[in-house]
BABAKOL-689506 format. One record per residue (C-alpha): residue in one letter; y, x negated, z negated. Coordinates in pm, whole numbers, padded with zeros to 5 digits, always signed. Layout:
BABAKOL-689506
aYXZ...
This chain:
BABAKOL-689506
x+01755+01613-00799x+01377+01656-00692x+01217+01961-00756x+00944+01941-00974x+00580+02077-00910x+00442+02304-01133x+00165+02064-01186x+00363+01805-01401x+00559+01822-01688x+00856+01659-01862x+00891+01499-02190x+01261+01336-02239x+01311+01229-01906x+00961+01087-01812x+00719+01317-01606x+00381+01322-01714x+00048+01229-01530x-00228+01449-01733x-00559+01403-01678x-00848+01577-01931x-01119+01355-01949x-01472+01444-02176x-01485+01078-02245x-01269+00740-02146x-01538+00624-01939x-01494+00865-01702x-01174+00750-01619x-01343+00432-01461x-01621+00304-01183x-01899+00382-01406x-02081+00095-01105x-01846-00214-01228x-02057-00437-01397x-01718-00572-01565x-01620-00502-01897x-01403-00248-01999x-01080-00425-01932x-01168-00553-01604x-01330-00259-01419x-01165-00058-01194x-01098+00258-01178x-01271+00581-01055x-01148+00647-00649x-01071+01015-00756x-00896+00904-01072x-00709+00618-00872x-00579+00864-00610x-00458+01138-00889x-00263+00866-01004x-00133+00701-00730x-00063+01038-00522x+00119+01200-00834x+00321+00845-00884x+00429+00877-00541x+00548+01217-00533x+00861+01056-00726x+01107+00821-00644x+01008+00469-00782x+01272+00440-01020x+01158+00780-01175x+00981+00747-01564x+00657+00827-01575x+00366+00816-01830x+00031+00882-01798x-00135+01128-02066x-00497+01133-02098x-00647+01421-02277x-00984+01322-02469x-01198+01541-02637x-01153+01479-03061x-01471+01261-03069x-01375+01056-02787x-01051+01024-02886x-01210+00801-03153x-01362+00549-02959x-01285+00221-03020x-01238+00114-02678x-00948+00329-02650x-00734+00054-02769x-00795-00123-02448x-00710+00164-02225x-00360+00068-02107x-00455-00302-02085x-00719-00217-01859x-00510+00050-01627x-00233-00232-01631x-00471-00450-01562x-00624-00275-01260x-00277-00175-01107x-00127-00504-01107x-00504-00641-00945x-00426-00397-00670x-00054-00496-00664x-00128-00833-00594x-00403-00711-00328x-00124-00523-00180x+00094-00792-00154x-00122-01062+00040x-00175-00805+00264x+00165-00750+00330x+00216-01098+00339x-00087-01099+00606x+00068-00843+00812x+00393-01014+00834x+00238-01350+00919x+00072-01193+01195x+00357-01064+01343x+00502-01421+01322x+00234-01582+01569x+00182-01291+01737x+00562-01286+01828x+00552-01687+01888x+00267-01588+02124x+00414-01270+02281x+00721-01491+02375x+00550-01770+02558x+00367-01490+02734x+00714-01345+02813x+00863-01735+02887x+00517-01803+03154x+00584-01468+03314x+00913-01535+03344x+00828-01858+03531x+00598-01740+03744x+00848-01445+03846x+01043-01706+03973x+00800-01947+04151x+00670-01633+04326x+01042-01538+04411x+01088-01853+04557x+00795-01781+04803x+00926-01508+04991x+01012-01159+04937x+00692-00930+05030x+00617-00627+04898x+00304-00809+04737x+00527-01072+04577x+00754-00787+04444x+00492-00599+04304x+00325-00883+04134x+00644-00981+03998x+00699-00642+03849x+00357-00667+03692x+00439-00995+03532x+00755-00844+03439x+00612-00545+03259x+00288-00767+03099x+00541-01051+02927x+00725-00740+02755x+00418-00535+02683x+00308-00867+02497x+00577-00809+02255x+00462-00472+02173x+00257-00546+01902x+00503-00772+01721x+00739-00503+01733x+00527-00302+01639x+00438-00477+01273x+00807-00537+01190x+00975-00185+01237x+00668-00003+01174x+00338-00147+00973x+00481-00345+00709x+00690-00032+00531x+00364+00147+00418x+00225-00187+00280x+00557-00243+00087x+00581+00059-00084x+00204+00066-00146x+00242-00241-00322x+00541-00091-00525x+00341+00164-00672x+00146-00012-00813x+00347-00239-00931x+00513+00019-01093x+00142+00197-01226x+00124-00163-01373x+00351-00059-01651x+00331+00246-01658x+00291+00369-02023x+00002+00562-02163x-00103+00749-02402x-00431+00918-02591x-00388+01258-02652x-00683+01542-02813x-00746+01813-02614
C-alpha cells in the first residue's frame, strides 16, 4: 500500500489532484496564441500535475479537481476544459514517444558503429601482433583494445540506462491523457 501525502485526498478509490484557480485561464500559457483547446498548459501547472501523477503507481486512479471561484465556475469555456488537458497530455505523449523512439534508434547505429570500431580494432590488434612483440606493439594493442570497447559505451549506455526515463515519461502522460476532471466552486 503507498502511503499517502497529506497533500492529496481520496474520493472512492481515486486520489485527487486539487488545484484552486481564480479563473480557468490561469490554468494555461496565457502566451499560446491557440485557442482554448489547443494551448498548452502553464509550466508550473504542468509540473503540479505531472509531479503529483507520478508520486503514484501508474495503474493508480486519479482525477484532477480544479477549484474555480463561483463566477468562473460559470464560464462557458469550462466545457472544454478536459478536452483541452486531454488534449495537451496526449500532444506531449506523442512528443514523448518519438523521442523515445529517437533515443532507441540512436543506440541502434551507434551500436552498428561501436561494433565495426570494435571489429577494425580487433584487426589491427592482430596485424600489429603479427609484427613482432615490442613493448610498443603491446601497448598500442592494448589501446586499440580498450578504444573498440570504450566505443560501445555509449550504446550501452542508451539501452540499460536512457531509454527508462523516456518510457515512463511518456506513460504519464499517457495516462494524464485520460485522466478525468472535474469543476468544482471554491
Amino acid at each position: 500500500m503507498q502511503d499517502l501525502s497529506p497533500h492529496y485526498h481520496r474520493q472512492n478509490g481515486t486520489i485527487l489532484i486539487e488545484i484552486r484557480l481564480d479563473n480557468i485561464m490561469q490554468l494555461f500559457n496565457s502566451l499560446d496564441p491557440f485557442p482554448f483547446h489547443g494551448r498548452d498548459l502553464d509550466r508550473d501547472a504542468e509540473e503540479y500535475i505531472v509531479g503529483a501523477a507520478r508520486e503514484f503507481a501508474l495503474k493508480t486512479p486519479l482525477k484532477l479537481v480544479l477549484y474555480l471561484a463561483s463566477a468562473a465556475a460559470e464560464d462557458p469555456n469550462n466545457y472544454e476544459l478536459e478536452r483541452a488537458i486531454h488534449h495537451y497530455f496526449l500532444y506531449k505523449a506523442q512528443a514523448t514517444d518519438r523521442k523515445l523512439r529517437l533515443t532507441l534508434r540512436q543506440g541502434r547505429l551507434s551500436l552498428m558503429i561501436g561494433l565495426a570500431f570494435l571489429f577494425a580494432c580487433l584487426s589491427l590488434i592482430g596485424l600489429i601482433g603479427n609484427l613482432g612483440a615490442s613493448p610498443l606493439s603491446k601497448l598500442i594493442q592494448e589501446g586499440l583494445l580498450i578504444g573498440g570497447w570504450v566505443a560501445l559505451w555509449r550504446p550501452i549506455e542508451i539501452f540499460l540506462y536512457d531509454w527508462w526515463p523516456i518510457r515512463d515519461e511518456r506513460d504519464i502522460y499517457a495516462k494524464l491523457s485520460l485522466i478525468e476532471v472535474e469543476l468544482r466552486r471554491a
